[in-house]
Gaussian input, Z-matrix of N, CA and C with variables (Angstrom, degrees):
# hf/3-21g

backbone

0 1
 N
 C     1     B1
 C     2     B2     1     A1
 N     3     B3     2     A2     1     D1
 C     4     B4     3     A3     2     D2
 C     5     B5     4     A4     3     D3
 N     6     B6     5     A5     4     D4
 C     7     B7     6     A6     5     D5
 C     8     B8     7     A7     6     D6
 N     9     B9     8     A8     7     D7
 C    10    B10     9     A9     8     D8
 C    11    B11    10    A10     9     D9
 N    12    B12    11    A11    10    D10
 C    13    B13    12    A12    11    D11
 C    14    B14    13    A13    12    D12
 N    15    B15    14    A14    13    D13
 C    16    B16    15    A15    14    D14
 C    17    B17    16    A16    15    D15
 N    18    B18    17    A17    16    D16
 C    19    B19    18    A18    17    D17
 C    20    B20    19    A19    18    D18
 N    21    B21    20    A20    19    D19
 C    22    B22    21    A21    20    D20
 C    23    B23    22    A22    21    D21
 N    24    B24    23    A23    22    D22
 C    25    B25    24    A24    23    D23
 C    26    B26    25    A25    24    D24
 N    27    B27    26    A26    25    D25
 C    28    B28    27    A27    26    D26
 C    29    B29    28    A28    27    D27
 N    30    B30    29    A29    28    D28
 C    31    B31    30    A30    29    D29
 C    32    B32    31    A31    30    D30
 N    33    B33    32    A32    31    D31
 C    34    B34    33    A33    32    D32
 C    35    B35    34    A34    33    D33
 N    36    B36    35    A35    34    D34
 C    37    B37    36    A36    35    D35
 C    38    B38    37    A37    36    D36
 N    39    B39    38    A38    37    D37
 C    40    B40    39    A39    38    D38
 C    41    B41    40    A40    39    D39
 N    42    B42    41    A41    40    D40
 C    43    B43    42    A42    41    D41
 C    44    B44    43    A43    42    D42
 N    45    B45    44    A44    43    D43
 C    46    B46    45    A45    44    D44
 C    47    B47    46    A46    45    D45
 N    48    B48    47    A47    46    D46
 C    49    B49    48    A48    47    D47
 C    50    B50    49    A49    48    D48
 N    51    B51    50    A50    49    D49
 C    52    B52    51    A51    50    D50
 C    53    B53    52    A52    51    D51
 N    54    B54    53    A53    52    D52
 C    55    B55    54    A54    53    D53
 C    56    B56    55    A55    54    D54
 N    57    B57    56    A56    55    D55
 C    58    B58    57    A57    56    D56
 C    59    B59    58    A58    57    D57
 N    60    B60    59    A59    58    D58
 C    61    B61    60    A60    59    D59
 C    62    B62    61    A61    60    D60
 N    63    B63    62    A62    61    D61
 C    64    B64    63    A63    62    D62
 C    65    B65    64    A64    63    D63
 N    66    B66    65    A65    64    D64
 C    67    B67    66    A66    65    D65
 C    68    B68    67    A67    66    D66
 N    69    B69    68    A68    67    D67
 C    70    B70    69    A69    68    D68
 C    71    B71    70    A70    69    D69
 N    72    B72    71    A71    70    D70
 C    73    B73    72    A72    71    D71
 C    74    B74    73    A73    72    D72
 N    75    B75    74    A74    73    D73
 C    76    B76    75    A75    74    D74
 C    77    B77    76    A76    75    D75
 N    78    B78    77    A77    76    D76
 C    79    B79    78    A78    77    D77
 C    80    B80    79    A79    78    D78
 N    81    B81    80    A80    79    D79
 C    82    B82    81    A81    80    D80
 C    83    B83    82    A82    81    D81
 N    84    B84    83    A83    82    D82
 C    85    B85    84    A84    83    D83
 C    86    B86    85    A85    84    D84
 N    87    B87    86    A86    85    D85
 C    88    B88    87    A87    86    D86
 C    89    B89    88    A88    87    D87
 N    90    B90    89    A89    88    D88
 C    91    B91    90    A90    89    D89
 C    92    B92    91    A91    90    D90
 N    93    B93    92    A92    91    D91
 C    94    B94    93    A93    92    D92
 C    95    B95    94    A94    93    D93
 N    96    B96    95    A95    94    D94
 C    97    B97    96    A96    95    D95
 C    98    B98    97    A97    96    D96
 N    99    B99    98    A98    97    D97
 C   100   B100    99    A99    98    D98
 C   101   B101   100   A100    99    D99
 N   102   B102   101   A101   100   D100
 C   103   B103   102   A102   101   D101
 C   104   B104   103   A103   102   D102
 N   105   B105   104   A104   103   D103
 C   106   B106   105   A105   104   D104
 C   107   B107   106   A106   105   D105
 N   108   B108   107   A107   106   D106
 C   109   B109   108   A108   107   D107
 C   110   B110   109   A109   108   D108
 N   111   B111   110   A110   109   D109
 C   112   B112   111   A111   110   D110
 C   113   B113   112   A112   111   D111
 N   114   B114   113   A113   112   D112
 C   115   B115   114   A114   113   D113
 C   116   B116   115   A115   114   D114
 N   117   B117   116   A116   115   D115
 C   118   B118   117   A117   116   D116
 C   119   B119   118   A118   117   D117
 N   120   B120   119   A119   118   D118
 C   121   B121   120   A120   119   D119
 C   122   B122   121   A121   120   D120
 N   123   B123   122   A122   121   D121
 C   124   B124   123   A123   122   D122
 C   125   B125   124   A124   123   D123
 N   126   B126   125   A125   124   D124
 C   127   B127   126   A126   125   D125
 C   128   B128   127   A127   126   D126
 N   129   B129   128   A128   127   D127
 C   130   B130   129   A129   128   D128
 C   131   B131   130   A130   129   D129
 N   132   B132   131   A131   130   D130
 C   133   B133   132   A132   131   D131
 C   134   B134   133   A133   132   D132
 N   135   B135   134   A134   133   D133
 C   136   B136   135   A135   134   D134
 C   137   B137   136   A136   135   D135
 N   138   B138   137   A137   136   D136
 C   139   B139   138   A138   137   D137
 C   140   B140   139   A139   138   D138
 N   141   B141   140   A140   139   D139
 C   142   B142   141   A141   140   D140
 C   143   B143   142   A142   141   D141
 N   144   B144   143   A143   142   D142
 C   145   B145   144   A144   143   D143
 C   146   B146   145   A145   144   D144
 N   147   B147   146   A146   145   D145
 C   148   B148   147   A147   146   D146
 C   149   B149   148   A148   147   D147
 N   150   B150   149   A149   148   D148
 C   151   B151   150   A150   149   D149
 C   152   B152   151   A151   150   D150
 N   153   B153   152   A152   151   D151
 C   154   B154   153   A153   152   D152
 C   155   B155   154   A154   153   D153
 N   156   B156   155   A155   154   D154
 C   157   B157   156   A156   155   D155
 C   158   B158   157   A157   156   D156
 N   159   B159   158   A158   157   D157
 C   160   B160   159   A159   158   D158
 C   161   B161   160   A160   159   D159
 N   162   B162   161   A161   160   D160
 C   163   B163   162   A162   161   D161
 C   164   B164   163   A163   162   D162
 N   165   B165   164   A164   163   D163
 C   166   B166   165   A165   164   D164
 C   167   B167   166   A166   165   D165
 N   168   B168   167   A167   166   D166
 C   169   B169   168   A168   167   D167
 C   170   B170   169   A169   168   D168
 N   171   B171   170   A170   169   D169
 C   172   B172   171   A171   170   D170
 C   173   B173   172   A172   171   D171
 N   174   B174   173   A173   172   D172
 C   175   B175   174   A174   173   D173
 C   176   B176   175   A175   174   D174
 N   177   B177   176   A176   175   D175
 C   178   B178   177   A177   176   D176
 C   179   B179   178   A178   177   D177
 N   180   B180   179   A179   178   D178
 C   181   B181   180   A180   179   D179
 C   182   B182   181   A181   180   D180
 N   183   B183   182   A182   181   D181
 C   184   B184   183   A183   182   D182
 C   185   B185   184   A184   183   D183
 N   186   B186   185   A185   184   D184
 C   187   B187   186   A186   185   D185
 C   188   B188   187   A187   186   D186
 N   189   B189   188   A188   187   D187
 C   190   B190   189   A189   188   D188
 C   191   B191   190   A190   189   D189
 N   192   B192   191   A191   190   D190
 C   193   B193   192   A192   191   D191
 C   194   B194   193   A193   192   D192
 N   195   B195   194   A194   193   D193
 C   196   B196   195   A195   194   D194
 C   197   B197   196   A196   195   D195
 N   198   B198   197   A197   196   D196
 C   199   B199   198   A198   197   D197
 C   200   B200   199   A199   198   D198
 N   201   B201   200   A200   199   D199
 C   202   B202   201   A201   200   D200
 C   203   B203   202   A202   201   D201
 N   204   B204   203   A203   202   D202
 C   205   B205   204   A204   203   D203
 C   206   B206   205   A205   204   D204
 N   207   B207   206   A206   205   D205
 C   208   B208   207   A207   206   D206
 C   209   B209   208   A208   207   D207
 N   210   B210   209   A209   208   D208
 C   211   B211   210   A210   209   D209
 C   212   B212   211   A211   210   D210
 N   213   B213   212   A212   211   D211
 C   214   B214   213   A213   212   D212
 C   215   B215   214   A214   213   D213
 N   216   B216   215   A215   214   D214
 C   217   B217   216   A216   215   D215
 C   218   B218   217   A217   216   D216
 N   219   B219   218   A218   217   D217
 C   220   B220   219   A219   218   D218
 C   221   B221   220   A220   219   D219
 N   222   B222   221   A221   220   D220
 C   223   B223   222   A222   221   D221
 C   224   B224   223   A223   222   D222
 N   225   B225   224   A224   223   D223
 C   226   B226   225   A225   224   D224
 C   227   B227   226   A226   225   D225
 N   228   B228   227   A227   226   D226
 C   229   B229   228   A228   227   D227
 C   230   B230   229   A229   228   D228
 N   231   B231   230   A230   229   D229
 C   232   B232   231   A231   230   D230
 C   233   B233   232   A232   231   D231
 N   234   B234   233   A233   232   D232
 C   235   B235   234   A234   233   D233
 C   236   B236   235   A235   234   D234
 N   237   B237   236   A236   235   D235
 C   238   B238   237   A237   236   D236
 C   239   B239   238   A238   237   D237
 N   240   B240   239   A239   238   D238
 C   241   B241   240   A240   239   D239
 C   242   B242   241   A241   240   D240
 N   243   B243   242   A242   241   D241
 C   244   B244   243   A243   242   D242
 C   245   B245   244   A244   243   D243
 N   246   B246   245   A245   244   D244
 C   247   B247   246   A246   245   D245
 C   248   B248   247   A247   246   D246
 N   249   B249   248   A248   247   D247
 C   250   B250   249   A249   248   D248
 C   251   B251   250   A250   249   D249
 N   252   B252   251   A251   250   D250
 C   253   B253   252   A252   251   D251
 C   254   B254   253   A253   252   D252
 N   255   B255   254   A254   253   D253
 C   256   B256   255   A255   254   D254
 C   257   B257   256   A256   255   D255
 N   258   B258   257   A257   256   D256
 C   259   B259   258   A258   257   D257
 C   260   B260   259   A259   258   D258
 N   261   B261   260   A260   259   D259
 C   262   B262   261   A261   260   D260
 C   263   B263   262   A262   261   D261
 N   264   B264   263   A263   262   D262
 C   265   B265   264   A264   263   D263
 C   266   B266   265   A265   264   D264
 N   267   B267   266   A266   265   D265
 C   268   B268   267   A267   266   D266
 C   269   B269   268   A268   267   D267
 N   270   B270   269   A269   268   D268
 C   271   B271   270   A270   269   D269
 C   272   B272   271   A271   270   D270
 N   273   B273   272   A272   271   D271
 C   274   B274   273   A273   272   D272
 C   275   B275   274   A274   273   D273
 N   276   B276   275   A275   274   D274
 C   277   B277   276   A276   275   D275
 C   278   B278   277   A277   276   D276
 N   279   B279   278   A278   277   D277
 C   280   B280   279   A279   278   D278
 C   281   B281   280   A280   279   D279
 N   282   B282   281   A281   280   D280
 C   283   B283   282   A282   281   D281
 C   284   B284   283   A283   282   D282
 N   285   B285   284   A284   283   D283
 C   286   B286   285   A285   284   D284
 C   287   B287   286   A286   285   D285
 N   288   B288   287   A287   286   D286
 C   289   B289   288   A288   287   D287
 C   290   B290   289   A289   288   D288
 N   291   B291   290   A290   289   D289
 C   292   B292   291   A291   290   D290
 C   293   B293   292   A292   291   D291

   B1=1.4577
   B2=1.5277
   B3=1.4157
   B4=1.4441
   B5=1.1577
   B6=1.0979
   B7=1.7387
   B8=1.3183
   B9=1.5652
   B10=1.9202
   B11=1.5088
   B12=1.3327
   B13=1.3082
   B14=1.4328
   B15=1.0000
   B16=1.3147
   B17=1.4493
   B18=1.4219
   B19=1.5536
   B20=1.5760
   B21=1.4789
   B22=1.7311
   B23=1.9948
   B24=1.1269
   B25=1.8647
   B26=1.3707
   B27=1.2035
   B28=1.5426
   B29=1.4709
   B30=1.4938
   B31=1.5834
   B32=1.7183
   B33=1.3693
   B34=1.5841
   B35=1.5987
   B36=1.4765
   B37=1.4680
   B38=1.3378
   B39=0.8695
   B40=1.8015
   B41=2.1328
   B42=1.4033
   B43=1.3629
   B44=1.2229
   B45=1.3335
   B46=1.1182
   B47=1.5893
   B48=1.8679
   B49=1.8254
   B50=1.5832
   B51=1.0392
   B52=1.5891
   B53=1.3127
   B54=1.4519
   B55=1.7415
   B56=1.7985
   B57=1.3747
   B58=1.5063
   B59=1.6673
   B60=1.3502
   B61=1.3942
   B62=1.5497
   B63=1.1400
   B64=1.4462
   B65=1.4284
   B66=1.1603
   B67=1.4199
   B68=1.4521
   B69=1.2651
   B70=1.7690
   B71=1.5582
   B72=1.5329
   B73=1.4861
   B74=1.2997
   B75=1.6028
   B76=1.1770
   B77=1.9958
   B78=1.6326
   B79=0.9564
   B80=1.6683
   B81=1.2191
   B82=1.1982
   B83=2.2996
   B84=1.6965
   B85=1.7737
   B86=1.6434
   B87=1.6082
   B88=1.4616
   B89=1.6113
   B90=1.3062
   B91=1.2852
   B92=1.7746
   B93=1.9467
   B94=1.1155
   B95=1.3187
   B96=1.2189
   B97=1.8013
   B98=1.7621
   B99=1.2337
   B100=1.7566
   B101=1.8114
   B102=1.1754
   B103=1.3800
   B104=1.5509
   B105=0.8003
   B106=1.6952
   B107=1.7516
   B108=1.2588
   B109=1.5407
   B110=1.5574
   B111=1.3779
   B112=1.2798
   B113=1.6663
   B114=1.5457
   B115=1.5163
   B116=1.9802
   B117=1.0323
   B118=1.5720
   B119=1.5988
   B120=1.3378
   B121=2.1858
   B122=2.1136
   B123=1.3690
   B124=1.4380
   B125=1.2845
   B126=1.7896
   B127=1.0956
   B128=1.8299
   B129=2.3481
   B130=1.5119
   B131=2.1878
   B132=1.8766
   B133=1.5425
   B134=1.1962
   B135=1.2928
   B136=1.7398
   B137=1.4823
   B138=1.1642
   B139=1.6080
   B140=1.2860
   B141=1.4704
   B142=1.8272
   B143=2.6031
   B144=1.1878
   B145=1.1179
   B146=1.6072
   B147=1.3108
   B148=1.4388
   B149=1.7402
   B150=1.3048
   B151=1.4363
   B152=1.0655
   B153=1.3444
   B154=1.8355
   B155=2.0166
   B156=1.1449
   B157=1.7691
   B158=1.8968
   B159=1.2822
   B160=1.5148
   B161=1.7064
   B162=1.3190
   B163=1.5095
   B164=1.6645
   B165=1.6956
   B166=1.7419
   B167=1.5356
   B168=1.5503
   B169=1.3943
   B170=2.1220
   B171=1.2776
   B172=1.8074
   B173=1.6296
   B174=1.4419
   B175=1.8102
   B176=1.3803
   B177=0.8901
   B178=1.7742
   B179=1.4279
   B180=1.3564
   B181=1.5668
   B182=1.9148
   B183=1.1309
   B184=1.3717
   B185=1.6201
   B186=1.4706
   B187=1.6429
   B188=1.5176
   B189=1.5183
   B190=1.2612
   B191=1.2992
   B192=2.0428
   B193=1.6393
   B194=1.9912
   B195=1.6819
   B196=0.9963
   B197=1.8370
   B198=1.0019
   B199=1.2184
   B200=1.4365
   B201=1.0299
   B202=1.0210
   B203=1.2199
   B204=1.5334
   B205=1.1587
   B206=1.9055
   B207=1.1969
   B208=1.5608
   B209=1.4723
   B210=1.7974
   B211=1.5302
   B212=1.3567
   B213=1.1327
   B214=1.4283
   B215=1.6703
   B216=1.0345
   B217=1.7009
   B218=1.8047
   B219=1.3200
   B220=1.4842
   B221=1.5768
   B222=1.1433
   B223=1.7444
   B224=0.9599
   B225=1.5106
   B226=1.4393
   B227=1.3767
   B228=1.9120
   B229=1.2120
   B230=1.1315
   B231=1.9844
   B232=1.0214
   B233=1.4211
   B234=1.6948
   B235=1.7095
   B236=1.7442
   B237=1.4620
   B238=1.4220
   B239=1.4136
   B240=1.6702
   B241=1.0932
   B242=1.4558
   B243=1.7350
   B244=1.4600
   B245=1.2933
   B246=1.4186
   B247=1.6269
   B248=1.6886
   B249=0.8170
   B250=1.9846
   B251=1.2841
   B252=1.5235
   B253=1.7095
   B254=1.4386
   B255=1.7320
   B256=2.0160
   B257=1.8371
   B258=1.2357
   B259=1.3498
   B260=1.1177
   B261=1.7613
   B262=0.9936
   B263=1.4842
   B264=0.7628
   B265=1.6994
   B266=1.7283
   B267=2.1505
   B268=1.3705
   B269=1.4867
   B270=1.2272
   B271=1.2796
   B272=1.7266
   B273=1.3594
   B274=1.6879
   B275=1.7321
   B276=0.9789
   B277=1.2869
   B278=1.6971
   B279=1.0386
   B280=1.3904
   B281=1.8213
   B282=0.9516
   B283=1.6751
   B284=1.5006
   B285=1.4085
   B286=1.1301
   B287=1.6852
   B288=1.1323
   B289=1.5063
   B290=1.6366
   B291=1.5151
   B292=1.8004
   B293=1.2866
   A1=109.24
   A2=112.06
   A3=117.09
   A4=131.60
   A5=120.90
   A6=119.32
   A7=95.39
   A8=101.98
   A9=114.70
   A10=93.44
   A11=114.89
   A12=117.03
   A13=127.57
   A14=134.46
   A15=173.09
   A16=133.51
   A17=94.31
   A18=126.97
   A19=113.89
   A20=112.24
   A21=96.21
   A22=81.44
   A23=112.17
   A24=109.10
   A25=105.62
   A26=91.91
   A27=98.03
   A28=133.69
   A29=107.14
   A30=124.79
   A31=126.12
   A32=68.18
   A33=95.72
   A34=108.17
   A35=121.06
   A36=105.40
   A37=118.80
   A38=123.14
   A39=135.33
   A40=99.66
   A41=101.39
   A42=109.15
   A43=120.42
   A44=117.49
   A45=105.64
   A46=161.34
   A47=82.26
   A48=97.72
   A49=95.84
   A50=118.38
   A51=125.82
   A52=82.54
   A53=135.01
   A54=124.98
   A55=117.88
   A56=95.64
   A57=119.06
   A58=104.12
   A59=111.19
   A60=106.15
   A61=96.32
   A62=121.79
   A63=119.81
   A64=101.25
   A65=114.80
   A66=99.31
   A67=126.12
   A68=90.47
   A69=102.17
   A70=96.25
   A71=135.70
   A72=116.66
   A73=110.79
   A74=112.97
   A75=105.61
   A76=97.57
   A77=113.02
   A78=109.49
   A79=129.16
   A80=111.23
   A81=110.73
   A82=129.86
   A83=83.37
   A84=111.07
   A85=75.12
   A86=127.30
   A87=132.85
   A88=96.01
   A89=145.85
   A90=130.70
   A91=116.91
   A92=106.60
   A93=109.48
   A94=117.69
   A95=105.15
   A96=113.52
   A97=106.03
   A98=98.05
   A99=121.53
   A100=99.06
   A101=106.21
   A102=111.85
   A103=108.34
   A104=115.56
   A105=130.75
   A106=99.91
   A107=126.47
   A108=158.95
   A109=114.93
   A110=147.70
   A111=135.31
   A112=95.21
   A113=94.45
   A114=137.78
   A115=86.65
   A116=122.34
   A117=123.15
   A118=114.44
   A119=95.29
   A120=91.10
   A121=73.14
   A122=75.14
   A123=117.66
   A124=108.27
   A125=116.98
   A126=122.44
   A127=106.82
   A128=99.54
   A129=87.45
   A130=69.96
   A131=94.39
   A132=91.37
   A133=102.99
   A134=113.51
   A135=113.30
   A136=105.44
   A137=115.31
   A138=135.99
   A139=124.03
   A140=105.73
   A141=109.50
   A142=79.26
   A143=117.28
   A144=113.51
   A145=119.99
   A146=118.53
   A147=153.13
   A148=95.19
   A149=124.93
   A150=137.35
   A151=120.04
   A152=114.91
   A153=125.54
   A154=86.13
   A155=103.46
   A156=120.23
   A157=101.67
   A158=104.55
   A159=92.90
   A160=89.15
   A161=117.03
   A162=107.27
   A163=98.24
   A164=101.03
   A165=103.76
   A166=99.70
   A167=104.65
   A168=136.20
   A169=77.62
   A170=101.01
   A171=93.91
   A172=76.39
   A173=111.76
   A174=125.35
   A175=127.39
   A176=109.67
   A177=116.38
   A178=97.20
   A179=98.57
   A180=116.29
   A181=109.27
   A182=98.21
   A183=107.36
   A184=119.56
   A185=113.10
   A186=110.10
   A187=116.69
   A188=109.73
   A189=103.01
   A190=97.82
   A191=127.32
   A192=135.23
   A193=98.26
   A194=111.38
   A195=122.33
   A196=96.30
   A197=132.07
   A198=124.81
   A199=130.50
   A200=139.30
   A201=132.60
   A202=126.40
   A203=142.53
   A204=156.34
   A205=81.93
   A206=126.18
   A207=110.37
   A208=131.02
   A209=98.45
   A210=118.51
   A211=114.22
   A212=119.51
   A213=117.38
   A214=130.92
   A215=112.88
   A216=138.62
   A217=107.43
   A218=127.11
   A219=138.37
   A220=99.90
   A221=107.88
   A222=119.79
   A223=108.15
   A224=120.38
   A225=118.95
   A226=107.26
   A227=131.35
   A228=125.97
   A229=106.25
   A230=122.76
   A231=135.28
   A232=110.86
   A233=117.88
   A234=101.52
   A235=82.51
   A236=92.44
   A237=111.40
   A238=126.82
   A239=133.15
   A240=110.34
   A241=99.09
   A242=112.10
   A243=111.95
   A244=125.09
   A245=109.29
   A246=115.98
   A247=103.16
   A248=82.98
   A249=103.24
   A250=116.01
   A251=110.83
   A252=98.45
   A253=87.53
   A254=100.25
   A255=102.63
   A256=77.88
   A257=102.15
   A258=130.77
   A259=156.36
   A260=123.57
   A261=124.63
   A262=94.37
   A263=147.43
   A264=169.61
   A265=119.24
   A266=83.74
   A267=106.50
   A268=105.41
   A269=139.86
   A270=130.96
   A271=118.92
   A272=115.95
   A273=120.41
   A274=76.05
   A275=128.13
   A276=164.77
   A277=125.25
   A278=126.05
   A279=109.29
   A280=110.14
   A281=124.52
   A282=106.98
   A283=120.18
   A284=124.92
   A285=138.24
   A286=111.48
   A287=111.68
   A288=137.14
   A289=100.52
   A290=117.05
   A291=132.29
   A292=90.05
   D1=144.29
   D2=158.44
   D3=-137.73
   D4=168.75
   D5=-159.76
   D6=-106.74
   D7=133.03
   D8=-179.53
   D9=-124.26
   D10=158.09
   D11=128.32
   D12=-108.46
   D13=160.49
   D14=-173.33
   D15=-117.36
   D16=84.29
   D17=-178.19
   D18=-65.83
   D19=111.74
   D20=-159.13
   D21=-133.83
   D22=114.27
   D23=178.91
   D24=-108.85
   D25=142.37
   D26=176.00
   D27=49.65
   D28=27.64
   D29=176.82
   D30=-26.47
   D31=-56.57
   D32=-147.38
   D33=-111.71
   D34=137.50
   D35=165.75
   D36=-111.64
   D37=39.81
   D38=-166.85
   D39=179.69
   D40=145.46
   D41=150.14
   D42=-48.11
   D43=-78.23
   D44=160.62
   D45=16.79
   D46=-70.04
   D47=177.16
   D48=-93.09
   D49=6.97
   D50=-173.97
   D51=-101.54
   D52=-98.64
   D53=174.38
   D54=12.63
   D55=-72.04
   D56=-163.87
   D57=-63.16
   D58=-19.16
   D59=-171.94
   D60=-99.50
   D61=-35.75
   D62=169.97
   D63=-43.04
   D64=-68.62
   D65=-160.91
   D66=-72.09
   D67=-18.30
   D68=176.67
   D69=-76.15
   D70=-0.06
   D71=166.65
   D72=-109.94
   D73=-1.77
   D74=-162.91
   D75=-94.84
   D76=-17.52
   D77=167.45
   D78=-98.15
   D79=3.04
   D80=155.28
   D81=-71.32
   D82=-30.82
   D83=-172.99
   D84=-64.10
   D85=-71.20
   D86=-146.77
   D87=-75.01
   D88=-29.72
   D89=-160.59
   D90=-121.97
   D91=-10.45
   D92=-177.26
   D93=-133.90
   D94=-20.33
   D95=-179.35
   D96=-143.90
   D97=57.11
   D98=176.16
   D99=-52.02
   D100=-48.12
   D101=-150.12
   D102=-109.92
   D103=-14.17
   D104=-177.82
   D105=-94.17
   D106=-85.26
   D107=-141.10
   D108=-91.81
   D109=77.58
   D110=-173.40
   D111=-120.28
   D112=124.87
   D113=176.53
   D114=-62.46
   D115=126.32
   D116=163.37
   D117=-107.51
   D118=-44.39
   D119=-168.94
   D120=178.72
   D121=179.56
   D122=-158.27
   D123=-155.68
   D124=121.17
   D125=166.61
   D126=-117.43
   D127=132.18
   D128=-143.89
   D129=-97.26
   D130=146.84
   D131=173.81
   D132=-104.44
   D133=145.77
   D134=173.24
   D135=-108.68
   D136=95.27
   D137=-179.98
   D138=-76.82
   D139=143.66
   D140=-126.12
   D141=-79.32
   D142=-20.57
   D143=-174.70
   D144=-75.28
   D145=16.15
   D146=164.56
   D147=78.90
   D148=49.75
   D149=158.74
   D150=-118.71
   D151=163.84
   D152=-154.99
   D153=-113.74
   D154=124.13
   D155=175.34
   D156=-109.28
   D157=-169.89
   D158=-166.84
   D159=-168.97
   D160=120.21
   D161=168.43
   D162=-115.51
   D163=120.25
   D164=-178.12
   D165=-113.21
   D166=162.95
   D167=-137.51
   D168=-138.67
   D169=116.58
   D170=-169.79
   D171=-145.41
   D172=150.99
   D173=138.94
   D174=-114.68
   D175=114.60
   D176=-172.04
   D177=-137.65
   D178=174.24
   D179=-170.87
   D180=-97.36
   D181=10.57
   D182=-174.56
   D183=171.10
   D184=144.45
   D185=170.36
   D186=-46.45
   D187=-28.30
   D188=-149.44
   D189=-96.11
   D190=-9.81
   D191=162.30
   D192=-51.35
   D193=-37.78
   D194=-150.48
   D195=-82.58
   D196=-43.61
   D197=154.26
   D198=-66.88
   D199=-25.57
   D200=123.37
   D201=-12.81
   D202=-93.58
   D203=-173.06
   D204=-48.11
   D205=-60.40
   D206=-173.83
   D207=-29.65
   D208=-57.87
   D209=169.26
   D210=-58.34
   D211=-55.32
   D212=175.52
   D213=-61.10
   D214=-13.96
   D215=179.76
   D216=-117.23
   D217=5.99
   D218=-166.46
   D219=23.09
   D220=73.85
   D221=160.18
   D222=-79.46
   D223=164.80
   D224=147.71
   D225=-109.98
   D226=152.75
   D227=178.35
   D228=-146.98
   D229=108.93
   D230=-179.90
   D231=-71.38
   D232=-31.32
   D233=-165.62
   D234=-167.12
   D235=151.17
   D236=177.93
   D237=-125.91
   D238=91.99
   D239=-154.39
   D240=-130.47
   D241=132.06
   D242=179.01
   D243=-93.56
   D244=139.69
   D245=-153.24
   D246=-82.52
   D247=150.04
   D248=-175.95
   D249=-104.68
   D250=-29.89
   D251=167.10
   D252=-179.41
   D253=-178.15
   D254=-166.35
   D255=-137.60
   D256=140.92
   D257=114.00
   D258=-135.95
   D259=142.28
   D260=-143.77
   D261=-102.88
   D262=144.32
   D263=146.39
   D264=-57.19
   D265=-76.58
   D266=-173.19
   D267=-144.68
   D268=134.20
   D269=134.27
   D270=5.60
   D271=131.79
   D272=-173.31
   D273=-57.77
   D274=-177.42
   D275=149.07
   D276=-68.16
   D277=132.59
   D278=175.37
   D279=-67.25
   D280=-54.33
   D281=-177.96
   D282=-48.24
   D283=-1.37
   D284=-172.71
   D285=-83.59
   D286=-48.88
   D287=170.19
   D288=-52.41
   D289=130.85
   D290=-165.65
   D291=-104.40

C-alpha cells in the first residue's frame, strides 16, 4: 500500500454536496473496496471561486485503486500525487477538522 493524496478542486458547490460525497466515498471504501482503498482524512478547501475543493489523504495499492474508488463514489480527481514521506511538526489543528 501507499499513501496518495488526492487533489479534488472545485467539487462541490455547497457543503453540503461536499457532505454527501463524503459519505458516498466513505461507503463505497466500507462496502466495495474494504481491502484495496482506505479513506485517511480530508482537507476541506474553501476556494476563492465560492466552491468547496477537497485535498484527500487515501492508501491504496495504486492510482488507478484511486480512480476507481472515484468512479464508483462519482468523485471528481484533478491530480494524484504519491507521498514520499511525512513530517509532522504539529498536530492538524482543530479548525482544520470538517
Amino acid at each position: 500500500m501507499e499513501t496518495y493524496l488526492v487533489l479534488r478542486r472545485s467539487g462541490w458547490a455547497t457543503d453540503e454536496e461536499f457532505h454527501t460525497a463524503a459519505a458516498r466515498s466513505r461507503a463505497v471504501c466500507e462496502e466495495q473496496l474494504a481491502e484495496n482503498v482506505r479513506w485517511v482524512r480530508s482537507y476541506v478547501l474553501d476556494e476563492p471561486w465560492a466552491r468547496t475543493g477537497s485535498i484527500c489523504v487515501y492508501e491504496a495499492p495504486s492510482p488507478e485503486a484511486i480512480r476507481r474508488h472515484a468512479r464508483l463514489a462519482d468523485l471528481p480527481v484533478d491530480e494524484i500525487v504519491v507521498v514520499n514521506g511525512t513530517v509532522i511538526e504539529q498536530a492538524d489543528p482543530e479548525t482544520a477538522r470538517a
